[in-house]
N, C-alpha and C positions, 0 to 999 in steps of 0.2 A: 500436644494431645493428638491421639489418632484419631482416626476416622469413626469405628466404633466407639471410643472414650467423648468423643465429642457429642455423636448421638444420643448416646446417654446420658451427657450434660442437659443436650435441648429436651429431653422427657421426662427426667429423673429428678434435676436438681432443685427444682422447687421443692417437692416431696421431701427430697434431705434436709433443704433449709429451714423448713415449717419445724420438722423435727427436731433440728439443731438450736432453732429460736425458742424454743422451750425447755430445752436444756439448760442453754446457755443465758437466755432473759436478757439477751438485747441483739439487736441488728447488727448493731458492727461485728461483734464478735461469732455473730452468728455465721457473715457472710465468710470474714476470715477463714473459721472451721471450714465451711465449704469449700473456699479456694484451697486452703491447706489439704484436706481429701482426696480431692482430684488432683495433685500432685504427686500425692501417695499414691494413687490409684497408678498413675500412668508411670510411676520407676517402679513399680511391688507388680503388677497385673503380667507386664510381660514376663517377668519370670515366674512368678508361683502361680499364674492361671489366674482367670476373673472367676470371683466365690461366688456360690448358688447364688445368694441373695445380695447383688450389689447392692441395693439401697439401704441395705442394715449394715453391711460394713463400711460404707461411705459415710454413712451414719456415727457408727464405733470412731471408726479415726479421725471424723470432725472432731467428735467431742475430746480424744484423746491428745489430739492436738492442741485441741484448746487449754486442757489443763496443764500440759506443757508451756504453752505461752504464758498462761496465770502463772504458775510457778518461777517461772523467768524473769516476769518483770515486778510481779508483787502488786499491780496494780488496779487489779479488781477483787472484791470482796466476797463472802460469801460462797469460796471454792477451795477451805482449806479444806475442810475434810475429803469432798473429792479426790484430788491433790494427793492425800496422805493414799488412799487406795489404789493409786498405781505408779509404777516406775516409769522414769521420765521420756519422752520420745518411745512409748511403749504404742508396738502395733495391735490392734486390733486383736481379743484374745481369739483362740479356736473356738468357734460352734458359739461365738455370741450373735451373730445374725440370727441363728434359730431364735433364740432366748428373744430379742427384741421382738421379733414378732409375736410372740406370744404373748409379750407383757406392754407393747405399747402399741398405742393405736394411730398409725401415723398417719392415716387417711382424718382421722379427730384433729390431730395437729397441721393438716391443711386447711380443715374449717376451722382453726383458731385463728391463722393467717388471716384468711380475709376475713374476719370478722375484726380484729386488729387493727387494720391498713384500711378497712372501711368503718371505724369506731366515730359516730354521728359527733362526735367534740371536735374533729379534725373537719377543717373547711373542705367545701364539698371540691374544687379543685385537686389540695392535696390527697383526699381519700380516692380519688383518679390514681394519680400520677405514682402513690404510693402501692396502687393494687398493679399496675399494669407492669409497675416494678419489681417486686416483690413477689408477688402471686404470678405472676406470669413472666416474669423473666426479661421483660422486653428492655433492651438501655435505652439510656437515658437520652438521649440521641434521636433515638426513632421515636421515642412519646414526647422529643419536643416537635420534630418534624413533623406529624400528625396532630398539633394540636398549635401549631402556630406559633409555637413561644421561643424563644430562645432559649438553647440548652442550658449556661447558668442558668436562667432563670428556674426552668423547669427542675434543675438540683439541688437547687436552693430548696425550692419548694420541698425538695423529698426528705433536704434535711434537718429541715425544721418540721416537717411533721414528725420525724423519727425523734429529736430530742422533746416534741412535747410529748408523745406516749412515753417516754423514760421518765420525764420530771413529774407527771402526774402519774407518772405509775399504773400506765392504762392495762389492768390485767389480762393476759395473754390465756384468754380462754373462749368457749363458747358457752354464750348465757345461758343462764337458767330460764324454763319456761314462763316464768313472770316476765323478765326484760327482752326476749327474743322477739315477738311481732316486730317492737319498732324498730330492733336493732338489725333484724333481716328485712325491714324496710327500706334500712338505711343502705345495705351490703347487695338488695335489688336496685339501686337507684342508680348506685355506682355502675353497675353491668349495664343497666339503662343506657345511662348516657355514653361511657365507652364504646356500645352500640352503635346509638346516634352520630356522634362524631366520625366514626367509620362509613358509616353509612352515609354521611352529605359529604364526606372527602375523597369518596369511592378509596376507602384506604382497606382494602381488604384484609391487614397484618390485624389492625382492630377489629373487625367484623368478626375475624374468626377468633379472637382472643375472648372477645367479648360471648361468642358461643361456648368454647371450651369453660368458661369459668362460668355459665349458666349451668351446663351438663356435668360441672364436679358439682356445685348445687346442689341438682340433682340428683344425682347419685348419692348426696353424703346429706342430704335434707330434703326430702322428697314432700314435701306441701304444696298445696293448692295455687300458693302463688308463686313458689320456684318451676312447678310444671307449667304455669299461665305465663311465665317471661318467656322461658326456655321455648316454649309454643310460640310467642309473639315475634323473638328474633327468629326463627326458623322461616316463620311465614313472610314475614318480612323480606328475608333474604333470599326466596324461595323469588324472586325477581329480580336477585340482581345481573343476570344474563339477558333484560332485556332494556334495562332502566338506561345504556346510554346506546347511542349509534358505534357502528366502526371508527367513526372521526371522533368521538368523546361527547358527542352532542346528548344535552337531555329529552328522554322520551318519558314523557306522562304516562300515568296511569292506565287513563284509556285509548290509548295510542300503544302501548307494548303491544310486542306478536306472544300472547299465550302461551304459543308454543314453545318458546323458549324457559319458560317456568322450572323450576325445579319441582318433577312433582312428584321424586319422594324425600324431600323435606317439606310439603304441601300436606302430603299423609301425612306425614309424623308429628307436624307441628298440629295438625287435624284432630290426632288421635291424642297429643297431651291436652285439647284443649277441654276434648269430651272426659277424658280423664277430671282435670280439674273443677271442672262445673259439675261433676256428679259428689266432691265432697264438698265438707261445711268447712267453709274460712275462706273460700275464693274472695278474691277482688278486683282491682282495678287491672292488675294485670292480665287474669285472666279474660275480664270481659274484652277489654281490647284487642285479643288471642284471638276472641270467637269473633268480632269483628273484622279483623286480617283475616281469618277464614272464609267468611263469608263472600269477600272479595276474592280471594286463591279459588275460591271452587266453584266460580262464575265463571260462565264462557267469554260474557264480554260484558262492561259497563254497563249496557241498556240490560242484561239479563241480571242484574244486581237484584240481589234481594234488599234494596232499600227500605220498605217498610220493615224487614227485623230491625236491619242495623239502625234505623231511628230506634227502635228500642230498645236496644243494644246501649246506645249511646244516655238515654234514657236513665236506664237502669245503670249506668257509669257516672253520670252526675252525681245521683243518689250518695254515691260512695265516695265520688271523689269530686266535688260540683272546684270549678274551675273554669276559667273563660276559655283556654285552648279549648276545653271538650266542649264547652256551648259550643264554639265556631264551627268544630268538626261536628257538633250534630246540625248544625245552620246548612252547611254545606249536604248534610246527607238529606236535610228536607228539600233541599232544593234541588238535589236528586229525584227526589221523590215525587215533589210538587211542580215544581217549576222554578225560574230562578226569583220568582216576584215573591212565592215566597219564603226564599231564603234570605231575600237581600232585608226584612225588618229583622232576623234575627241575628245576622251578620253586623253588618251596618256599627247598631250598638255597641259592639265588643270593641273595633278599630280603637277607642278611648281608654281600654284599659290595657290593648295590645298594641302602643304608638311603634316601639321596635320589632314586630315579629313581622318578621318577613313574612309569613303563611298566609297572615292576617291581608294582611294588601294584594297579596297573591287570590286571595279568596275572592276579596269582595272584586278585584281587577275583573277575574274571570265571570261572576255572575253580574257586575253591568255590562261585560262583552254581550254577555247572552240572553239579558235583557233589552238590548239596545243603547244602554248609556253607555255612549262611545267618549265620551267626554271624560267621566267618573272613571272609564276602563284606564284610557290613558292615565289620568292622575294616578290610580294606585300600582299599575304596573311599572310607574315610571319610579313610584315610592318604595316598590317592592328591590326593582334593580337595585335601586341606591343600599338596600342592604344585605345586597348578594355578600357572600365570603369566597364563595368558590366561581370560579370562572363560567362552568358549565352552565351554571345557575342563574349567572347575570345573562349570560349569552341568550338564554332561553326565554328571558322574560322581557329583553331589548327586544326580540324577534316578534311574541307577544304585542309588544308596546307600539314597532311599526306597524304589524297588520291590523293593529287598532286604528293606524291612520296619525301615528303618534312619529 
């Protein structure tokens, strides 16, 4: 494959595959059509020229391929009449690319995809490892190296979610207005966490994956809560030029230099958040958006506007009450007020969050700053023990000595 056929692989082929997964109504053969494509493409392109519209004729020859291979082996159902409408190893006709575009909407057929590979039946794991595959392209390889698993494992994983949407017949569309909330609940949670995991592994292949497939979102379901995510990772990552030293070391919050900020993903992620708080259906996500902004457009920690964001966090309980968001509003009153009294709202949760490293992290740092140097050590010692990533332990053992620890 050249250099330009390949480029076009890395932008294009998801868009063909979506396409072709709906044609065709399964994965394997969907991918097959693909690879088969770009095969055609790279022996047919240098001699007759690449057509206006590669993606419809990459499109055309999956499928045409595919019903070459049905006719060949007799082995799948459902494709005789296909089959009967065109001669065998038939290229792509003249002037069908126009035609596709006019009659199918293959940007629809990317938000079947993830809404597919994120279908809430599928364990929250697999609806990962199947979007990051699938909808974004990534092997299998790299999304197990970024999430710690070993490759079987992680393939396994992909194949057993793919034969249970075949066995139950998980329909390859995008829901009707009745089932959509929870089910784009489920397809923001996904990006969520693909997020997250990028984000504590400083794995930047995810960070950006996990933007790109907020911003198709967007652009292809433009709601209150796709502009509140797409807002929330921007702002978020609108720091990731400050969050570790030269040496890899982690810098806190209020310890980054500012100025290293991204501050025009700061605007933008600014301006989706105003965007989505001015219409009806906003939620969790977007409050959190305007809370990340609140911070982004602060000079420094002491110039926080902590009394909003206590009611920021406030009004995010309401919607999504949860002990993570107690903690994080524990911590912003203790912003606010002082750590005495953060520490009775904190304190309590440690019980329902025994593994969250955050949690130990929290309450570590406000006995630091109340003076329980005693408490500070205990939870920072608690917090190291469930580092995953190096930086993180490093950061909290440093912590834990200058507690005296």
């Amino acid at each position: 494959m050249d250099a330009a056929l390949a480029t076009l692989y890395r932008q294009e082929s998801r868009r063909v595959l979506s396409t072709l997964l709906r044609l065709l109504g399964s994965f394997d053969a969907a991918e097959e059509a693909l690879h088969d494509a770009f095969v055609a493409a790279a022996e047919q392109w240098p001699r007759d020229g690449v057509p206006a519209n590669p993606v419809a004729w990459l499109v055309s020859a999956g499928r045409f391929k595919a019903i070459d291979r049905i006719r060949r082996d007799r082995r799948f159902v459902g494709w005789d009449d296909a089959a009967e409408q065109t001669d065998a190893a038939a290229d792509p006709a003249p002037g069908w690319e126009e035609q596709l575009d006019e009659r199918e909407a293959i940007e629809d057929d990317r938000l079947r995809l993830v809404f597919t590979c994120c279908h809430p039946s599928l364990a929250e794991e697999a609806r990962i490892a199947l979007t990051l595959r699938e909808v974004c392209g990534l092997t299998t390889e790299a999304i197990a190296a970024a999430f710690l698993v070993a490759t079987p494992a992680l393939a396994q994983r992909i194949v057993r979610a793919k034969a249970k949407i075949a066995a139950a017949r998980m329909p390859y569309e995008v829901p009707g207005p009745a089932e959509r909330p929870a089910r784009l609940a489920s397809v923001l949670r996904v990006v969520y966490l693909v997020f997250n995991e990028g984000h504590a592994a400083s794995a930047d292949s995810l960070v950006s994956e996990s933007i790109r497939l907020a911003r198709l979102l967007h652009a292809l379901l433009p709601e209150p809560e796709v502009l509140g995510l797409l807002a929330l990772l921007l702002l978020h990552d609108s720091r990731r030029a400050a969050r570790h030293t030269a040496g890899g070391e982690l810098v806190p919050l209020e310890a980054q230099d500012r100025s290293l900020w991204d501050r025009s993903a700061i605007a933008e992620g600014s301006a989706l958040v105003e965007s989505a708080l001015s219409q009806h259906g906003f939620g969790a996500y977007a409050l959190q958006a305007a809370i990340a902004a609140l911070h982004a457009e602060s000079e420094s920690a002491e110039a926080t506007d902590w009394p909003q964001i206590v009611g920021l966090y406030d009004a995010l309980l309401r919607v999504e009450p949860s002990a993570v968001i107690a903690l994080n509003r524990g911590v912003a009153v203790a912003m606010r007020d002082g750590p005495e009294a953060g520490l009775p709202l904190v304190e309590p949760l440690l019980g329902e969050l025994p593994g969250y490293l955050p949690a130990h992290a929290a309450m570590a740092d406000l006995c630091r700053r109340a003076g329980r140097m005693a408490d500070a050590r205990t939870h920072y010692g608690l917090a190291a023990a469930l580092a995953r990533r190096e930086p993180e332990r490093r950061f909290l053992l440093q912590r834990l000595a200058d507690a005296g620890g």
